[in-house]
matplotlib code that plots the C-alpha trace (Angstrom):
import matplotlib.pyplot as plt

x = [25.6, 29.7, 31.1, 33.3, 36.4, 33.9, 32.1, 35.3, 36.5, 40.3, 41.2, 39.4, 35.7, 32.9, 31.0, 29.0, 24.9, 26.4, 29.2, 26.4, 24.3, 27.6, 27.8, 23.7, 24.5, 27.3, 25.8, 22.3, 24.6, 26.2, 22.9, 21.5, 24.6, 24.4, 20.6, 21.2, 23.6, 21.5, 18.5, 20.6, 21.5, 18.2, 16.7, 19.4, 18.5, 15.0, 14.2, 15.2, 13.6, 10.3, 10.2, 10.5, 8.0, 5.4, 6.3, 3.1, 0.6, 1.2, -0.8, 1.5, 3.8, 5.4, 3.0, 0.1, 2.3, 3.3, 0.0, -1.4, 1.3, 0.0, -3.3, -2.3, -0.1, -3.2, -4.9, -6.8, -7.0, -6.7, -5.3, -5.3, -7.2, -5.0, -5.6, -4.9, -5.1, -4.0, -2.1, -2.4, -0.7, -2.7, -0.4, 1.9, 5.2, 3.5, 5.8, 8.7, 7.7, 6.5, 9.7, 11.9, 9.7, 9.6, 14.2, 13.9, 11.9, 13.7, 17.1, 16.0, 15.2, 18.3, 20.2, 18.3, 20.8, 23.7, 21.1, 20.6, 24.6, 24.9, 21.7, 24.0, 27.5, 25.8, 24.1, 26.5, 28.7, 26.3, 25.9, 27.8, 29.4, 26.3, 24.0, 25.7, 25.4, 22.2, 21.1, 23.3, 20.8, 17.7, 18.3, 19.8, 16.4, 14.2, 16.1, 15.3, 11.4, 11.1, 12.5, 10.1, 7.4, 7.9, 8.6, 5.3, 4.0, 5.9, 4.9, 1.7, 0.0, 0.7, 0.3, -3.3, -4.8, -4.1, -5.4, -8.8, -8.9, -7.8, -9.7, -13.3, -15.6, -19.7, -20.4, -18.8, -19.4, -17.0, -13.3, -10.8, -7.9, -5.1, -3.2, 0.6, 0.4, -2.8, -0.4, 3.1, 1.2, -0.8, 2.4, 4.7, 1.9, 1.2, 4.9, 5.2, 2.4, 3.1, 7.0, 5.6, 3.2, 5.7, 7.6, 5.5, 7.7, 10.0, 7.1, 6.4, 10.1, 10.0, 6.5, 8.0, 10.6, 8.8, 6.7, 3.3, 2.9, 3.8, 3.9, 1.2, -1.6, -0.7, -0.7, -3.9, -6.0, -5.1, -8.4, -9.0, -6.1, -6.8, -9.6, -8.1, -5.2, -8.1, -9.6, -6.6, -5.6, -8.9, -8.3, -4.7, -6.2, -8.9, -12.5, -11.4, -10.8, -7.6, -5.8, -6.9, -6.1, -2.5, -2.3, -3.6, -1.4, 1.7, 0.6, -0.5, 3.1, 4.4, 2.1, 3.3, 6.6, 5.9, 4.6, 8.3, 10.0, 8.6, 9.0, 12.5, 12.5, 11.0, 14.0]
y = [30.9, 30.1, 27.5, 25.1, 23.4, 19.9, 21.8, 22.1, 19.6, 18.8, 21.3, 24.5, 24.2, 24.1, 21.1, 20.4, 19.4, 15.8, 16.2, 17.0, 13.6, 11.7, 12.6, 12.5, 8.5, 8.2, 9.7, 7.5, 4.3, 5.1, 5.4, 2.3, 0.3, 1.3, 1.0, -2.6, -4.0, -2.8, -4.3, -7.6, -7.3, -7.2, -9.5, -11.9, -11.1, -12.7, -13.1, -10.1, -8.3, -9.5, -10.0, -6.0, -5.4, -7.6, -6.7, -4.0, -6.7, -8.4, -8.0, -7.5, -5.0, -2.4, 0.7, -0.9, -2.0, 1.6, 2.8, 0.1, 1.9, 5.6, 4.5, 3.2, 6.1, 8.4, 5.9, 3.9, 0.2, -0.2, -3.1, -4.0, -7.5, -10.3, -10.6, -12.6, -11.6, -14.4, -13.7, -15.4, -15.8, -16.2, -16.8, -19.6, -16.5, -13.6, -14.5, -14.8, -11.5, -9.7, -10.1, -8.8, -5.8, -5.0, -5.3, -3.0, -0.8, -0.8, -0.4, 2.8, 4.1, 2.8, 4.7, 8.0, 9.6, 8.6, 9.6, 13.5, 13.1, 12.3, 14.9, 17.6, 17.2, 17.5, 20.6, 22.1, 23.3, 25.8, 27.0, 29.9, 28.7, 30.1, 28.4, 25.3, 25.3, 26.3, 23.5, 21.3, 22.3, 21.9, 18.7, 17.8, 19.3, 17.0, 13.8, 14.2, 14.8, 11.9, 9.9, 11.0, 10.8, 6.8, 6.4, 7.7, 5.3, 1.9, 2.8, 4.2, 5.0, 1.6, -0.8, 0.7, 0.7, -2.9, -3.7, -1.7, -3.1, -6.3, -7.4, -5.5, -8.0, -7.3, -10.9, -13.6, -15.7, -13.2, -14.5, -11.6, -13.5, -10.4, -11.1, -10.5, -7.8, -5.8, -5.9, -4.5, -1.8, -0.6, 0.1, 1.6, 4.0, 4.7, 5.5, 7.6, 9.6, 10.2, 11.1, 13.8, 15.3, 15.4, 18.3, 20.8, 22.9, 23.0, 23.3, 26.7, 28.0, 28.0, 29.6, 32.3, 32.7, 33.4, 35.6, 33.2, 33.3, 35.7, 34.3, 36.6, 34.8, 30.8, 32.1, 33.9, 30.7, 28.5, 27.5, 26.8, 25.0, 22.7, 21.6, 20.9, 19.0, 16.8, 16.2, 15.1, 13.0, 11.6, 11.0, 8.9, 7.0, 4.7, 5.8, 5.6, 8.3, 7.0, 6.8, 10.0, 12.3, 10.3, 11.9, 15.1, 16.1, 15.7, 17.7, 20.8, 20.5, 20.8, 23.4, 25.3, 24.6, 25.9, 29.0, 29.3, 28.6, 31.8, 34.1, 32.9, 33.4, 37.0, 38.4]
z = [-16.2, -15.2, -17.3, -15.5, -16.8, -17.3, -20.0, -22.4, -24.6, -24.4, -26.7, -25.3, -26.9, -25.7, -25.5, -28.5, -28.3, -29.3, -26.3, -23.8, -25.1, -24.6, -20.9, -20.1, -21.8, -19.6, -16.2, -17.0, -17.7, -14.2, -12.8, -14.3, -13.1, -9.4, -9.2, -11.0, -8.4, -5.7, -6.8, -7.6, -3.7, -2.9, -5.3, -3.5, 0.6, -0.7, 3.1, 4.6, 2.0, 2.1, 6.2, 6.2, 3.1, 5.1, 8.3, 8.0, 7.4, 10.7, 13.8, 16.3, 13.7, 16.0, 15.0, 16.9, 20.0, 20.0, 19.8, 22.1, 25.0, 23.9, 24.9, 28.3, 29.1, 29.1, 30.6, 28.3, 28.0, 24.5, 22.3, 18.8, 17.9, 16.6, 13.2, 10.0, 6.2, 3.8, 0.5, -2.6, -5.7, -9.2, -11.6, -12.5, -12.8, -10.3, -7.1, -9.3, -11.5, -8.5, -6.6, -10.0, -9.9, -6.5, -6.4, -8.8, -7.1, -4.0, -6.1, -7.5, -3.8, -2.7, -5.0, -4.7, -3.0, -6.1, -8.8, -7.1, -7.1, -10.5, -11.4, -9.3, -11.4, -14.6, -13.8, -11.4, -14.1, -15.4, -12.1, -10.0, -6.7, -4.6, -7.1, -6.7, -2.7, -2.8, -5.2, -2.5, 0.4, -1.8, -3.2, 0.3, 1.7, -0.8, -0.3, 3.5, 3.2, 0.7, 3.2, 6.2, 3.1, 3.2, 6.4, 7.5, 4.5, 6.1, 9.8, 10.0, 6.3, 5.3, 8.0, 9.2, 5.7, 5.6, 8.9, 7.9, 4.6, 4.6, 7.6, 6.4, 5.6, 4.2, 5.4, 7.0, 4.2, 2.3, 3.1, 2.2, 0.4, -1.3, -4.1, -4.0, -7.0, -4.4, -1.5, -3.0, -5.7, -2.5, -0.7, -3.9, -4.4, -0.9, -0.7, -3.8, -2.6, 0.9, -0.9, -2.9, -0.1, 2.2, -0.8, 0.6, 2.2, -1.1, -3.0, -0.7, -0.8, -5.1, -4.5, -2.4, -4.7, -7.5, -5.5, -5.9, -2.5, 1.0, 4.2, 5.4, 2.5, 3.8, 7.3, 6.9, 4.5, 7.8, 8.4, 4.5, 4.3, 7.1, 5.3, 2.0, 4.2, 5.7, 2.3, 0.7, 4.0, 3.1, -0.4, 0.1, 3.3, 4.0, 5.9, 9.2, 11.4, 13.1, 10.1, 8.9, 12.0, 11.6, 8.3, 8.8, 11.8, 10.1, 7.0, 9.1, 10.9, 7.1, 6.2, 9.3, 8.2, 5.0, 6.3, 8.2, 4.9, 2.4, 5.6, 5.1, 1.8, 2.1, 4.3]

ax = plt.figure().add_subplot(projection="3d")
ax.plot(x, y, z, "-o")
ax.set_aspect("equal")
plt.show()
């Protein structure tokens, strides 16, 4: 591996095991201290904050309007039943603790794209200069499907899970009431998994690089992998079949992708 000038000490050495610890402390202070102030910005926006994190658990939230016009551009008369699903609080400190944990949260995703910075200039001077655009477009590449990983959580993962559970009922005498701490670790882990599934296609192009995988194998397991795809949409979404063909079609695009990706990789 090329060393770069940031791996010296002033007078010509390399960096000892104790020089590297001193810049990881440093990077992971800088990455502490931007994901802080963000989170302190959005600990502060209190209302704008929490309008858009329960957005999803309204009726009229804009996933079902758009569905609702789908529907009626193929000609079906379809629309969503009003609906309300009340939250509680059970503890004296939960609104106050949940909010904390949730800025936090939403800090660390905010600065995502300065902690792959920081992550890149402490590895990039190890690297050669095509290494180092490569790993530019990868974690470029990764930062990008995370994204479209929770976006698909917020606008259609999300909001129909909540509409199908927090509105089923085994008895009218059962009154649905969801706690704060339910509602916001359903969505963080919703998110987180729909940000990892949504890796697939990098996932594929390390495969194909280490030669786990030809294009020719994924292309010709189509049919299996369907079926996996459909089990695991299954797995991360609740039993209804809207939600799960939602889920499913955008996983076979990736796959497809995916495919695209190692035959890529194998020219």
């Amino acid at each position: 591996m090329k060393m770069s000038e940031s791996e010296f000490e002033d007078d010509g050495n390399l960096l000892t095991f104790g020089g590297h610890l001193e810049v990881l402390r440093q990077m992971l202070f800088r990455i502490l201290g931007v994901a802080g102030v963000i989170s302190v910005v959005i600990f502060c926006f209190k209302d704008i904050t929490w309008n858009v994190l329960m957005a999803p658990s309204e009726w009229d939230f804009c996933t079902y309007r758009w569905l609702e016009k789908v529907m009626q551009a193929v000609g079906i008369d379809f629309h969503f039943d009003e609906f309300h699903v009340d939250m509680i609080a059970t503890d004296l400190s939960n609104q106050f603790m949940t909010h904390i944990t949730t800025a936090v949260y939403l800090g660390v995703l905010g600065a995502s794209p300065y902690i792959l910075y920081e992550l890149f200039r402490f590895v990039s001077p190890a690297l050669y200069d095509n290494e180092r655009k490569y790993s530019v477009q990868v974690a470029g590449i990764i930062y990008v499907l995370f994204i479209l990983g929770v976006l698909m959580s917020y606008f259609v993962l999300f909001p129909i899970s909540f509409r199908f559970l927090g509105t089923y009922s085994v008895s009218a005498r059962v009154v649905s009431n969801i706690t704060l701490d339910s509602y916001i670790s359903t969505f963080v882990s919703l998110t987180l998994v729909m940000g990892v599934v949504f890796q697939l296609p990098v996932i594929a192009f390390f495969l194909g690089k280490m030669g786990v995988v030809t294009s020719e194998m994924l292309a010709n397991y189509r049919k299996h992998s369907f079926v996996i795809i459909m089990l695991i949409a299954a797995i991360i979404t609740p039993p209804d079949l809207m939600t799960l063909i939602l889920v499913t079609i955008p996983l076979y695009l990736l796959y497809e992708v995916s495919i695209r990706v190692v035959r890529i990789v194998e020219r």
